[in-house]
PATI-570833 format. One record per atom (N, C-alpha, C): residue in three letters; x, y, z. Coordinates in pm, whole numbers, plus 50000, padded with zeros to 5 digits. Example, Ala and Ser with C-alpha at 12.3 -4.5 7.8 and 13.67 -1.06 7.14 Angstrom:
Ala513194943150780 Ala512304955050780 Ala513204967050780 Ser512854977550708 Ser513674989450714 Ser512905000350787 
% end
This chain:
Unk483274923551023 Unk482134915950973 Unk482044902751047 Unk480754899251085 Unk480824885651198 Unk481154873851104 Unk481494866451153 Unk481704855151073 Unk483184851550976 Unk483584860850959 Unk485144858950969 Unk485964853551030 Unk486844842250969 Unk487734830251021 Unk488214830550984 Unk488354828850852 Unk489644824250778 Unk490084834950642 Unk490804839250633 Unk491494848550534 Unk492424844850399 Unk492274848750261 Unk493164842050174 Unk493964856150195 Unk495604855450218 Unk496364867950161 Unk497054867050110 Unk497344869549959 Unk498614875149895 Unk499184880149902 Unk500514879749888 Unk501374895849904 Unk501784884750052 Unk501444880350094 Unk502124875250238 Unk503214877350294 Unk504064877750212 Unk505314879450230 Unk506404892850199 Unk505034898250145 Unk505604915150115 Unk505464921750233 Unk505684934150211 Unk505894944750340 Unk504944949550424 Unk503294951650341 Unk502144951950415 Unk502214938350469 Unk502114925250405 Unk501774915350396 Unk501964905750502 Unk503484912450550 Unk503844902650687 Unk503364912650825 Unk503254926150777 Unk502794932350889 Unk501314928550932 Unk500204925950806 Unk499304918050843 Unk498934907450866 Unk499574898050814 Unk499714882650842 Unk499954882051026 Unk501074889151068 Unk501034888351217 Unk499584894551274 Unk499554903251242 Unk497894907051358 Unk496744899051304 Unk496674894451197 Unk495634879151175 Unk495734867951290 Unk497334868151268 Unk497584852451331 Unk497384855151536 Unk497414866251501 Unk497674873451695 Unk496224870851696 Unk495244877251585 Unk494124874151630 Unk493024860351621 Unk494194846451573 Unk493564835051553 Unk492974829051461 Unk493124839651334 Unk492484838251234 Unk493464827451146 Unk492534822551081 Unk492964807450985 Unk493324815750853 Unk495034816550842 Unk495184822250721 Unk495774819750628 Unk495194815550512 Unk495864810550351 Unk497344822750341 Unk498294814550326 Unk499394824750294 Unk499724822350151 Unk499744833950105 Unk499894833449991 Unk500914841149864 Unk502044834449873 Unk503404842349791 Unk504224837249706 Unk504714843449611 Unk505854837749532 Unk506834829249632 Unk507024830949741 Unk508064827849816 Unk507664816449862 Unk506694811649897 Unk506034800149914 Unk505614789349823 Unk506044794749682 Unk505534787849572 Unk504294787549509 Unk503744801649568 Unk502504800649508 Unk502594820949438 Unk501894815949284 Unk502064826349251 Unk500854833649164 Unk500794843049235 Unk499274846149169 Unk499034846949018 Unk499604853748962 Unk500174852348828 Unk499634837148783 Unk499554826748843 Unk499374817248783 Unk498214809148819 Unk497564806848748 Unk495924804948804 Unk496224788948856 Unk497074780048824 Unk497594767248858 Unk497664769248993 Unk498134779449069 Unk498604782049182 Unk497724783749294 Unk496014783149200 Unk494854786649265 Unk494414772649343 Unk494944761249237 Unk494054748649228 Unk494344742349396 Unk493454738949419 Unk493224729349593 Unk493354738949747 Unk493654748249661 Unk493044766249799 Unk491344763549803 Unk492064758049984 Unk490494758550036 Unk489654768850054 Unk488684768850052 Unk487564782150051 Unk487714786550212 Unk487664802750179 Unk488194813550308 Unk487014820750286 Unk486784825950355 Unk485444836050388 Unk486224852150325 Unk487374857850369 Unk487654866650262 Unk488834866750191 Unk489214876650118 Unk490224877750035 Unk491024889750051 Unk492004888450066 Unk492944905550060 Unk494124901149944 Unk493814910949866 Unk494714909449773 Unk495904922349786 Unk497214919049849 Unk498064925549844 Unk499644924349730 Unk499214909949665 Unk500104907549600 Unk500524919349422 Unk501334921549455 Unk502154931849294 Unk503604934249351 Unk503974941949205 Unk505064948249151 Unk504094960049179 Unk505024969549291 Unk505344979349356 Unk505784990049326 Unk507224991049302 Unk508124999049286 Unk507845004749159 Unk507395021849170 Unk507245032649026 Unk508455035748906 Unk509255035049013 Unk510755036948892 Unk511175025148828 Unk510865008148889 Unk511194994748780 Unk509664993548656 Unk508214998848727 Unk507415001748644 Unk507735011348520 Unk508525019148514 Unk508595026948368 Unk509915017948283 Unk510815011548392 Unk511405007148323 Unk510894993248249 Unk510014982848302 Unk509644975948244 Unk508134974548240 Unk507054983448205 Unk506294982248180 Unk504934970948165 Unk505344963948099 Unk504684951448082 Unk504774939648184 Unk506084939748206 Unk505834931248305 Unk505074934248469 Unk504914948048467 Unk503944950248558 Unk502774953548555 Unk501984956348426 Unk501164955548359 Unk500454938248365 Unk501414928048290 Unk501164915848301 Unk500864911348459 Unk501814914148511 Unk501654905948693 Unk500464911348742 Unk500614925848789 Unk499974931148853 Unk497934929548747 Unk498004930848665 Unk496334923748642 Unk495924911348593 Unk497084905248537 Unk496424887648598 Unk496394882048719 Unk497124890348783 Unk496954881548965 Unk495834889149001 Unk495364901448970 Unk493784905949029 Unk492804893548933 Unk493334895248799 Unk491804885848769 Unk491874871948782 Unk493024864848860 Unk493474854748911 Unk492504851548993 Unk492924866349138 Unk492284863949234 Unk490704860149271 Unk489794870049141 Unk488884869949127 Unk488054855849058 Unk488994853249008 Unk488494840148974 Unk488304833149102 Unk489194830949185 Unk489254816649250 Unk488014825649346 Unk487654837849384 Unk486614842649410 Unk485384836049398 Unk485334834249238 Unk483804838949162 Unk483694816049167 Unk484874813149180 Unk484914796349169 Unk484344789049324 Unk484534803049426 Unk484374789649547 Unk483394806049616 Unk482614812049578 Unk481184820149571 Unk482124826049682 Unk483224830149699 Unk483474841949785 Unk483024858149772 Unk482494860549850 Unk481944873349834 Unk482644889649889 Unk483544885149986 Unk484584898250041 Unk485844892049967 Unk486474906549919 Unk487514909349852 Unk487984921249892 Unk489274923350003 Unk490114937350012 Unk491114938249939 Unk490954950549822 Unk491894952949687 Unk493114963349761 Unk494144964449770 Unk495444970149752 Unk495084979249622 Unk494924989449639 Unk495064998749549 Unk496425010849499 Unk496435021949488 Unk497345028749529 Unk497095045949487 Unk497745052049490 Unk497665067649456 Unk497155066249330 Unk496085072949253 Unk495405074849125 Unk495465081749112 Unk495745095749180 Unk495025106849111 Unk495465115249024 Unk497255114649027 Unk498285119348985 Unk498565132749012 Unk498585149048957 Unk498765161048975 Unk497795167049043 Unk497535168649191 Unk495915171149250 Unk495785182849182 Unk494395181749170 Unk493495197849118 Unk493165207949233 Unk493185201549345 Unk492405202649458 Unk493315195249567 Unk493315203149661 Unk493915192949802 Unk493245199549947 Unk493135185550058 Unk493255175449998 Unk492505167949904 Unk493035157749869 Unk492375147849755 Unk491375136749838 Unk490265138049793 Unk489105132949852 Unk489155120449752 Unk488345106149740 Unk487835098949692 Unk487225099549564 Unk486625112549516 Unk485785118049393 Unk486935124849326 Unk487965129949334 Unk488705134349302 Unk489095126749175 Unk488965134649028 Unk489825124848904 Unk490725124348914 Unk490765109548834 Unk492435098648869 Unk492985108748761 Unk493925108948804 Unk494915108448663 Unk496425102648687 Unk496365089848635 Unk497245083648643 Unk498805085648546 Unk499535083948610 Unk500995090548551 Unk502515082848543 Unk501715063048591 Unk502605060748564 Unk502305044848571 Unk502805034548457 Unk502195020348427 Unk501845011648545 Unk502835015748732 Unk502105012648815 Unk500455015248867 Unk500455027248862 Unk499035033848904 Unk498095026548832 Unk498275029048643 Unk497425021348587 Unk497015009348586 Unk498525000848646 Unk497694989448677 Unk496714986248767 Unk496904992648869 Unk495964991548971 Unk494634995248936 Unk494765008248857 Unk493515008648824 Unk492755002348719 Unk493354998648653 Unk492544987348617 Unk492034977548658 Unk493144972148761 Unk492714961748864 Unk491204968948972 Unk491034979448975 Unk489914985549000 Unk488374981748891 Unk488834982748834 Unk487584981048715 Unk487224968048726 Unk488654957548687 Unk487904944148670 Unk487284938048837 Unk487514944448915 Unk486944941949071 Unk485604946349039 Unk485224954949001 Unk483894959048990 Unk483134951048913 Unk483764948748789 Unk483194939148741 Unk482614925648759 Unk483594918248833 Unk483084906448894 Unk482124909449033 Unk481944922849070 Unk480784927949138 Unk479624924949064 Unk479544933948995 Unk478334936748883 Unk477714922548827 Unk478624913448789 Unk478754901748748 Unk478404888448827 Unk478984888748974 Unk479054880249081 Unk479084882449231 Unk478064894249207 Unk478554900049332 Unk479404896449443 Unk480964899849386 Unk481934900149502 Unk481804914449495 Unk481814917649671 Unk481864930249745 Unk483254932049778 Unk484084946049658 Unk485204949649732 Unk485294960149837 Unk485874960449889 Unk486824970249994 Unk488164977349868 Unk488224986949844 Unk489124987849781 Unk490135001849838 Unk491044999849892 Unk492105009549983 Unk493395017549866 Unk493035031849871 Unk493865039349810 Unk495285045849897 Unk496075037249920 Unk497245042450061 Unk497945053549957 Unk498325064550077 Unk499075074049987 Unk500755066250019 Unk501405071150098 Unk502855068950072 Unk502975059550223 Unk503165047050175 Unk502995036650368 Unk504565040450376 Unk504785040750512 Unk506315038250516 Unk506265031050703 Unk507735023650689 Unk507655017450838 Unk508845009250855 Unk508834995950933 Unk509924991650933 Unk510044978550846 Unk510564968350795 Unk510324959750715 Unk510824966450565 Unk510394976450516 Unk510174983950398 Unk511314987550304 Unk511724977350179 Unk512764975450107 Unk513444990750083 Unk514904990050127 Unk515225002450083 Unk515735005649974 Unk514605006949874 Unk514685011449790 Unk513565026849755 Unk512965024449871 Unk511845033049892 Unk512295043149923 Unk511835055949943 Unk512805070249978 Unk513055067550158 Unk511715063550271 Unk512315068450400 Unk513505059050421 Unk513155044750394 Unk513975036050436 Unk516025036750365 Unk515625047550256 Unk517345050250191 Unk517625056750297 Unk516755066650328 Unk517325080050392 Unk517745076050546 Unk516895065850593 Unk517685057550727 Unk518455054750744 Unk518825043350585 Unk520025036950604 Unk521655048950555 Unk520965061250504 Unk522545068350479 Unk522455075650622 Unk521545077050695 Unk521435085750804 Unk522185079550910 Unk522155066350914 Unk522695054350985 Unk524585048250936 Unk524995054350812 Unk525835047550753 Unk527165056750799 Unk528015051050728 Unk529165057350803 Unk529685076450737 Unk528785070950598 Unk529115080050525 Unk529215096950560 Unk529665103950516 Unk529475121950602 Unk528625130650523 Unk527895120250425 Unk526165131650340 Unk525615122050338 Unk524295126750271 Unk523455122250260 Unk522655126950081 Unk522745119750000 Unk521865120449902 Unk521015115549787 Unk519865129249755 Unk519165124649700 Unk519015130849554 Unk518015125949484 Unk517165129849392 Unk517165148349367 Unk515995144949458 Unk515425161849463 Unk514565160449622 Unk514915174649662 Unk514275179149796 Unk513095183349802 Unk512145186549714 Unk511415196449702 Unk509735186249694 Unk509585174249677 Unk508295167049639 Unk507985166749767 Unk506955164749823 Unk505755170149910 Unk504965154349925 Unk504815148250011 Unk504075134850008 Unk502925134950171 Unk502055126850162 Unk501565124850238 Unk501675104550289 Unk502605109950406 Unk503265093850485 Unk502735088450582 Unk502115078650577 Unk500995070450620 Unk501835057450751 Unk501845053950866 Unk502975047050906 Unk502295029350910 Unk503025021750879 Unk502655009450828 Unk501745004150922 Unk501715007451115 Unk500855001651139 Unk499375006851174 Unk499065019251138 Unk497775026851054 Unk497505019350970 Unk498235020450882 Unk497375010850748 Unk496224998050768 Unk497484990450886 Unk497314975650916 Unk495744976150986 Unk495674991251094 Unk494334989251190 Unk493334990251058 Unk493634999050968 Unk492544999750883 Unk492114988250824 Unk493164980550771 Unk492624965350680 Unk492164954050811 Unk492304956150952 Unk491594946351023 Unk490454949151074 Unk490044964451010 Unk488864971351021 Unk488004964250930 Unk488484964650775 Unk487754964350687 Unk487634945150691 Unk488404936650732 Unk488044920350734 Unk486774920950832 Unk487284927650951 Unk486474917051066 Unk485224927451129 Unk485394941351087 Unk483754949051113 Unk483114955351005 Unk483604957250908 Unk482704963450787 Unk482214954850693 Unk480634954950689 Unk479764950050645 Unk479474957950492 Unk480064953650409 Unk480134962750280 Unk479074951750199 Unk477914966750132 Unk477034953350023 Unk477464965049865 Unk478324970749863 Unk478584974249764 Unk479774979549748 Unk480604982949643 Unk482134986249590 Unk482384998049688 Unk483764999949779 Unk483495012649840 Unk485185013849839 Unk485705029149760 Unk486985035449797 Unk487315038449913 Unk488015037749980 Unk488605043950101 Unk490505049250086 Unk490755061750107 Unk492175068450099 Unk492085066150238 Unk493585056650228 Unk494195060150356 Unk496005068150362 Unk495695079050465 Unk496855084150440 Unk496845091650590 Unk497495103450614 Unk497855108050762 Unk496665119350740 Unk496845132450605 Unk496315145050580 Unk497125152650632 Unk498705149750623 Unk499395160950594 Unk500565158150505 Unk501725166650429 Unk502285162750328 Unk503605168050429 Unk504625162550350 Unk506315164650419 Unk507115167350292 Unk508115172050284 Unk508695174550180 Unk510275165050194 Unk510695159750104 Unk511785151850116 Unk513055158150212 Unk513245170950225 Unk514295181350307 Unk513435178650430 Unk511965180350444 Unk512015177550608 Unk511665165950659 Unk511215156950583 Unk511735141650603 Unk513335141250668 Unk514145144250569 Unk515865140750591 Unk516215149550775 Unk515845163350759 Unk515865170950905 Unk515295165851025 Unk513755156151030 Unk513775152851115 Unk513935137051142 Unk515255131351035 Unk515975117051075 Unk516695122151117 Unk517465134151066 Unk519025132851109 Unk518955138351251 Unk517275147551314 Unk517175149951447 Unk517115136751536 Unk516265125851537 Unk516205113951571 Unk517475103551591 Unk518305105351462 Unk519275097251439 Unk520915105351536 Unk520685116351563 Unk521495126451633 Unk522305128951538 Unk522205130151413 Unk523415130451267 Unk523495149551258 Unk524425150951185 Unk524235163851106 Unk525235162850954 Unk524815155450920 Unk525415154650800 Unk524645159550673 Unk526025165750553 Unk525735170550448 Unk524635164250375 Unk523635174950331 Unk522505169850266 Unk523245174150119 Unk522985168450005 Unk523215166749864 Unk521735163849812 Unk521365176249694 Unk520835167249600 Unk520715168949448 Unk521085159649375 Unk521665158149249 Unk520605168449138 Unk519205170249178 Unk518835180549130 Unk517625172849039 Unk517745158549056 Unk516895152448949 Unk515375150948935 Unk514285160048883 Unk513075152248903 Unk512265141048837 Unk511835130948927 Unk511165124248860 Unk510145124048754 Unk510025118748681 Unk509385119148591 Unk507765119148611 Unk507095129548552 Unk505875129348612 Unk505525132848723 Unk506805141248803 Unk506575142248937 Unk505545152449010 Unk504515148549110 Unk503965156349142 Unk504225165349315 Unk503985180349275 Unk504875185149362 Unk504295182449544 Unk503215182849552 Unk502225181249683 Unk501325173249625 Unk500945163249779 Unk499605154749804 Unk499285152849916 Unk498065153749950 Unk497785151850085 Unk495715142550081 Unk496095135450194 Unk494685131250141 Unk493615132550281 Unk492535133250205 Unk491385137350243 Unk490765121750323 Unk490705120450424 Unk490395111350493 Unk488805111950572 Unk488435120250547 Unk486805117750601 Unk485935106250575 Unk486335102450492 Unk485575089750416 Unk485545079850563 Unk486725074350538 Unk487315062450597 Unk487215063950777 Unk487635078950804 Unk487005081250964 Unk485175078550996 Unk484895086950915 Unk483265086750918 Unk482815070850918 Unk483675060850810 Unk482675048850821 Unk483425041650898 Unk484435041950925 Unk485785034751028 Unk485655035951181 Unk485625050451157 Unk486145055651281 Unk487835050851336 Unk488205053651180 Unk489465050151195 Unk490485066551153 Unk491125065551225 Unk492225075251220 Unk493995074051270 Unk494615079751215 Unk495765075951200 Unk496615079651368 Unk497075068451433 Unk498045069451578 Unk499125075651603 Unk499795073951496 Unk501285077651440 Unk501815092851403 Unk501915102151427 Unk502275114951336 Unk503475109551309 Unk504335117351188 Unk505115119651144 Unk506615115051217 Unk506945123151336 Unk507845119051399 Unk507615106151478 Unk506795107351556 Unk506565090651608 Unk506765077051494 Unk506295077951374 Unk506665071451301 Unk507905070051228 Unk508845077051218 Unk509865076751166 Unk510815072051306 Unk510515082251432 Unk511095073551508 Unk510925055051512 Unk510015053051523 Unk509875038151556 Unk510325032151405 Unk510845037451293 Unk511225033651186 Unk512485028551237 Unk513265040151289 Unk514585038651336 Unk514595032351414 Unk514025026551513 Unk514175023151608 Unk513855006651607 Unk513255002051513 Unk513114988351452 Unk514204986051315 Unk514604992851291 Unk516034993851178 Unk516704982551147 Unk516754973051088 Unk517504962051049 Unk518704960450965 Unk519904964550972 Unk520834971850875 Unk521444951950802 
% end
């Protein structure tokens, strides 16, 4: 979109957050950083006060992680939708009109694959819901004030940076460790893995050329799914390992067995598509590895 200079981002300091913060700053752009780590916290509308007015907004800031979401509920419930209607405030206060929402997987058990954009949510776990709610009240301050979101549904990002607590980045670091197995959960869930700097071309798509005058979903993901066993087969090919795979047999709760997403949307108005397959990305996972 012309006229783009200056950027507010949250999440700055998270894992999308610094991967985009660098290709902003590569590309000169004037950018509000914006993180708990910096002392600024979305969560707290105090945190809004004397943020100079930016032409857009990317809101990447939340609580993430699905398995501390069931365990504490509320508090990701609480964070994750007062810092959207945080954000929206300081929006609707200094007449900003672009807003790119961080969304995440909605749809829960596909009916249908792949999973297109129209596809019903069915959400399955107090993360998802938050987001989607944080969906609604975005629209709202549309309807209300017209701020125009961008709103991005990533299926599973993975890359380098990426807390290991996440499945590729465990499976690196036991693939990498001294140990003689490797284990997990369960082998058998099916994901569609998106590599962190795909994501990134897409969100410098959606700041600096898409001209959005109304609310628009976009899934970003690869459109193909991997199963946790051939995830682990082709690290330990990369990593030159052959070590014992283990797995404890456990499924997650709510777990859904395949996803794969339907990306026409986002090519058709983008002309964006994903660089990375599968192995190229996991290679360059490893290969940027920070132990």
């Amino acid at each position: 979109m012309e006229g783009i200079t200056s950027v507010l981002l949250t999440g700055s300091d998270g894992f999308v957050g610094r991967h985009l913060l660098r290709r902003l700053k590569d590309k000169g752009t004037d950018v509000v950083e914006f993180d708990i780590t910096n002392g600024r916290d979305a969560t707290d509308i105090n945190s809004f006060v004397g943020i100079r007015k930016v032409n857009a907004v990317v809101h990447l800031a939340a609580r993430t992680f699905v398995p501390d979401a069931f365990e504490n509920p509320a508090r990701v419930y609480r964070e994750n939708i007062s810092g959207t209607l945080n954000v929206l405030e300081y929006c609707r206060a200094n007449a900003i009109k672009k807003i790119i929402y961080a969304s995440s997987y909605v749809y829960g058990r596909p009916e249908r694959l792949p999973v297109d954009e129209h596809h019903p949510v069915g959400i399955q776990n107090p993360y998802g819901r938050s987001k989607l709610i944080g969906e609604v009240l975005i629209r709202g301050y549309y309807e209300d004030y017209g701020i125009v979101p961008v709103i991005f549904r990533p299926f599973n990002i993975y890359g380098q940076g990426q807390g290991r607590a996440f499945l590729i980045p465990s499976l690196i670091s036991q693939c990498l460790s001294a140990s003689d197995s490797i284990i997990v959960k369960d082998l058998s869930p099916r994901r569609d893995y998106i590599y962190i700097d795909d994501v990134i071309a897409a969100y410098m798509f959606a700041i600096f050329d898409y001209k959005c005058t109304a609310p628009e979903i976009f899934n970003i993901g690869s459109g193909e799914s991997y199963s946790v066993e051939e995830i682990i087969n082709k690290l330990q090919q990369i990593t030159a390992t052959n070590k014992k795979v283990i797995s404890e047999g456990q499924q997650r709760k709510n777990e859904i067995p395949d996803c794969t997403a339907d990306t026409r949307k986002i090519k058709k108005t983008f002309g964006w598509a994903p660089k990375f397959g599968i192995d190229e990305g996991l290679r360059q996972s490893v290969l940027h590895w920070a132990p």
